[in-house]
Structure formats: C-alpha cells, structure tokens
KOLDREN-198384 format. One record per residue (C-alpha): residue in one letter; y, x, z. Coordinates in Angstrom, 1 decimal. Layout:
N
aa->A | py->Y | px->X | pz->Z
...
This chain:
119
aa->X | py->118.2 | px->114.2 | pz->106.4
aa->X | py->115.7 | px->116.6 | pz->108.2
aa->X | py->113.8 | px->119.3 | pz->107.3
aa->X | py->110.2 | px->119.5 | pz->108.7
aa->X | py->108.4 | px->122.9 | pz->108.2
aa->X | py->104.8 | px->122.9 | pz->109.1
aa->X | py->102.5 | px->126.1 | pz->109.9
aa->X | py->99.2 | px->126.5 | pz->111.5
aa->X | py->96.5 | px->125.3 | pz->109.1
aa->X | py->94.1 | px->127.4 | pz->107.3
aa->X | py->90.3 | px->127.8 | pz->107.4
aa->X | py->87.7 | px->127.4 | pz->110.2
aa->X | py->84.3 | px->126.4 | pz->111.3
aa->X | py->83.0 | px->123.5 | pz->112.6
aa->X | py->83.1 | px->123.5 | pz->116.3
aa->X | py->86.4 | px->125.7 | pz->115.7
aa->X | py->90.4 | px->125.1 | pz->116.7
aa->X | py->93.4 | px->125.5 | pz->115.3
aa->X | py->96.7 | px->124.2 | pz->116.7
aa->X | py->99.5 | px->123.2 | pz->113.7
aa->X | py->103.7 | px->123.2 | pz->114.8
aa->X | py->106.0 | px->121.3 | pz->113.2
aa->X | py->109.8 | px->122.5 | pz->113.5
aa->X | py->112.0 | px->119.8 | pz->112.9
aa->X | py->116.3 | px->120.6 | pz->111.5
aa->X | py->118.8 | px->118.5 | pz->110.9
aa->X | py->121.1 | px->115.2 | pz->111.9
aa->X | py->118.1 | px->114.6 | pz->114.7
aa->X | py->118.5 | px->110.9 | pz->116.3
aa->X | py->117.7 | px->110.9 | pz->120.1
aa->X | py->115.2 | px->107.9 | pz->120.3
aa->X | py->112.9 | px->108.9 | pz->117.0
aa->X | py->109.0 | px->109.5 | pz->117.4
aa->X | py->107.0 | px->112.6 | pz->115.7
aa->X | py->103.4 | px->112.4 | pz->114.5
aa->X | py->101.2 | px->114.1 | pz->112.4
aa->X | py->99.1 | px->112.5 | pz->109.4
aa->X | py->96.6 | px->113.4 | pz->107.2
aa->X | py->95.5 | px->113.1 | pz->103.6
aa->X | py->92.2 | px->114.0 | pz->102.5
aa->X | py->91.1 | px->114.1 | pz->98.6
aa->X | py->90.9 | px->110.8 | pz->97.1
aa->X | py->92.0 | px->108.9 | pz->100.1
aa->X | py->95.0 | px->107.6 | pz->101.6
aa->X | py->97.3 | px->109.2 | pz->103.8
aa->X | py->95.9 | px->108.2 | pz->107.4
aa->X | py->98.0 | px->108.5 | pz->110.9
aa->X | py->96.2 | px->111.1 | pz->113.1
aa->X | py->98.6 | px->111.0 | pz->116.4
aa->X | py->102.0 | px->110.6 | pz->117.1
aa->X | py->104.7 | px->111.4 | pz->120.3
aa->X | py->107.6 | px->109.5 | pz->121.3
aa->X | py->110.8 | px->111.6 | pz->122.7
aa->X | py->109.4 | px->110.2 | pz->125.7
aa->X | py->106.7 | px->111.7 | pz->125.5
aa->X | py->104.4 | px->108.6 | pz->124.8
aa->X | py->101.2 | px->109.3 | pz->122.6
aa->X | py->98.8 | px->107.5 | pz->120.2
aa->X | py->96.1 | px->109.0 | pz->118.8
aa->X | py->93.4 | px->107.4 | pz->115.6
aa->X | py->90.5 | px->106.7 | pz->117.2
aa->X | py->88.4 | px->109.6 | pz->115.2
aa->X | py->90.8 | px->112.2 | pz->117.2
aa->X | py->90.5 | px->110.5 | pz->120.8
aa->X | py->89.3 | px->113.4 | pz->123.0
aa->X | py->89.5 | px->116.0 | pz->120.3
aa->X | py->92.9 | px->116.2 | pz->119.3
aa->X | py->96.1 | px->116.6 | pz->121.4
aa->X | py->99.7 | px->116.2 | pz->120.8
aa->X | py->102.5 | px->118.0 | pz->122.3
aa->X | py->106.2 | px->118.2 | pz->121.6
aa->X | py->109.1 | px->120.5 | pz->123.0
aa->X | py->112.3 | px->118.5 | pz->122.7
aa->X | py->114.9 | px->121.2 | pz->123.4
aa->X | py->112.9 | px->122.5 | pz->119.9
aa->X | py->112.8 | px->120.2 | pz->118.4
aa->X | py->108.7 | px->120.6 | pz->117.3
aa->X | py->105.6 | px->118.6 | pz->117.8
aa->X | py->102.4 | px->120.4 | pz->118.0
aa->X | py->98.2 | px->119.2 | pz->117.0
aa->X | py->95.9 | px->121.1 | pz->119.5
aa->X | py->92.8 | px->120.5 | pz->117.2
aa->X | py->89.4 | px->121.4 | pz->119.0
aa->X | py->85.8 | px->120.2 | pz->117.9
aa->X | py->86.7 | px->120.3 | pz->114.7
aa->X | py->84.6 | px->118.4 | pz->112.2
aa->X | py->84.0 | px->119.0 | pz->108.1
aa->X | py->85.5 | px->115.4 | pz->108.1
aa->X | py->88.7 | px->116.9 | pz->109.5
aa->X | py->89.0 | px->119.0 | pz->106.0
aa->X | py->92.9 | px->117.5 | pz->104.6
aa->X | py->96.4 | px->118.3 | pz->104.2
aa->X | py->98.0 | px->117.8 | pz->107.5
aa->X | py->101.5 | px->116.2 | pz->107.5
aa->X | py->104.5 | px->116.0 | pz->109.8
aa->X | py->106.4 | px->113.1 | pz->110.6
aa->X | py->109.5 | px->111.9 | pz->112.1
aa->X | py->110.6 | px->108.2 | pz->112.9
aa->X | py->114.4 | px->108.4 | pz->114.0
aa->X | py->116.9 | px->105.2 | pz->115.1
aa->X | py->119.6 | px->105.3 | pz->113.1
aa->X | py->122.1 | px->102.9 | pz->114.1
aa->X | py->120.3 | px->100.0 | pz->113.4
aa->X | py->118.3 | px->101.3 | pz->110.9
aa->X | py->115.0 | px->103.4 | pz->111.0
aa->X | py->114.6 | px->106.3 | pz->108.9
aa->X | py->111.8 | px->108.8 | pz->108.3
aa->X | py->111.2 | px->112.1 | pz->106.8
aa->X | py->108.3 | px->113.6 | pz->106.3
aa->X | py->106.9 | px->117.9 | pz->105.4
aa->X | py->105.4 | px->119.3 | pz->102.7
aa->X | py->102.1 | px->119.5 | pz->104.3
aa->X | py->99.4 | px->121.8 | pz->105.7
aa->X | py->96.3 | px->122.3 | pz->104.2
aa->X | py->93.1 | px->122.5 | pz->107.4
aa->X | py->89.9 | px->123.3 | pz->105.8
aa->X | py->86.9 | px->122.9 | pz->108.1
aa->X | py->83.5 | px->124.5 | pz->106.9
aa->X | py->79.5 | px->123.1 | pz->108.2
C-alpha cells in the first residue's frame, strides 16, 4: 500500500495560483503514473492531469494551458502548478497513483485537498 499526503490548497481569487504537492510512501512500483483529480459538490470525481514515471502528461481539456504537472521521482511527489484560476476550479483536489504490480495494476489514492476559488 502507499500513502499519499496532499498539501497546498486553500483559498484564492480568481485570476490567482496556487501549486498543490503530493508525497507519495510506501512499496512504490517503478512503471506507475501519478495524477491529480478533482471532485466538486454534487459531481463526480473528474481526472484533472496525470504524469507517467516517464514523464509523459495528459491534462482534461478545461486545464490545457492553465494547469501544469510536474513530478520529482527521486521524491517520490507530483506537483499541480494551478494559474488562471477559475470559480469553476472550487473542489477537493485528489492524488493518485497507478503502479504495475506484477501483472496487476493497483491504485491508491489521498485524502484530498480542498482549493476554493472566489469571483
């Protein structure tokens, strides 16, 4: 299993930044992929952007040119530059990790950070 601790979020204006980290512990697989999601009130959990151990990226369309994702391997964390940020941004942020196991794909995910974005 690994543990995922989030920081970062909080509160900011529109227009504003903020940049979340995501510190990943554990039994860490070699080939796994680390994303961030999102989950705002009364709607589904959504993928926002996520980073191979390669360093291959994929982004939701609403982020593309906004949002960046970053990771630091020998850390073991994945960051979200978020710039431009929008009211619509406003949910609880998640981290994610994807990890080969064997033959077998397993995922873990953190407790979540909350971004608030005021108009």
């Amino acid at each position: 299993q690994v543990q995922l601790v989030e920081s970062g979020g909080g509160l900011v204006q529109a227009g504003g930044s903020l940049r979340l980290s995501c510190a990943a512990s554990g039994r860490i697989f070699s080939f796994n992929t680390m994303g961030w999601y999102r989950q705002a009130p009364g709607k589904q959990r959504e993928l926002v952007a996520t980073i191979t151990n390669g360093g291959s990226t994929n982004y939701a369309d609403f982020v593309k040119g906004r949002f960046t994702i970053s990771r630091d391997n020998a850390k073991n964390t994945v960051y979200l530059l978020m710039n431009s940020l929008k009211p619509e941004d406003t949910a609880v942020y998640y981290c994610n990790i994807g990890m080969l196991a064997g033959s077998r794909w397993v995922e873990d995910w953190g407790q979540g950070t909350q971004v608030t974005v005021s108009s």
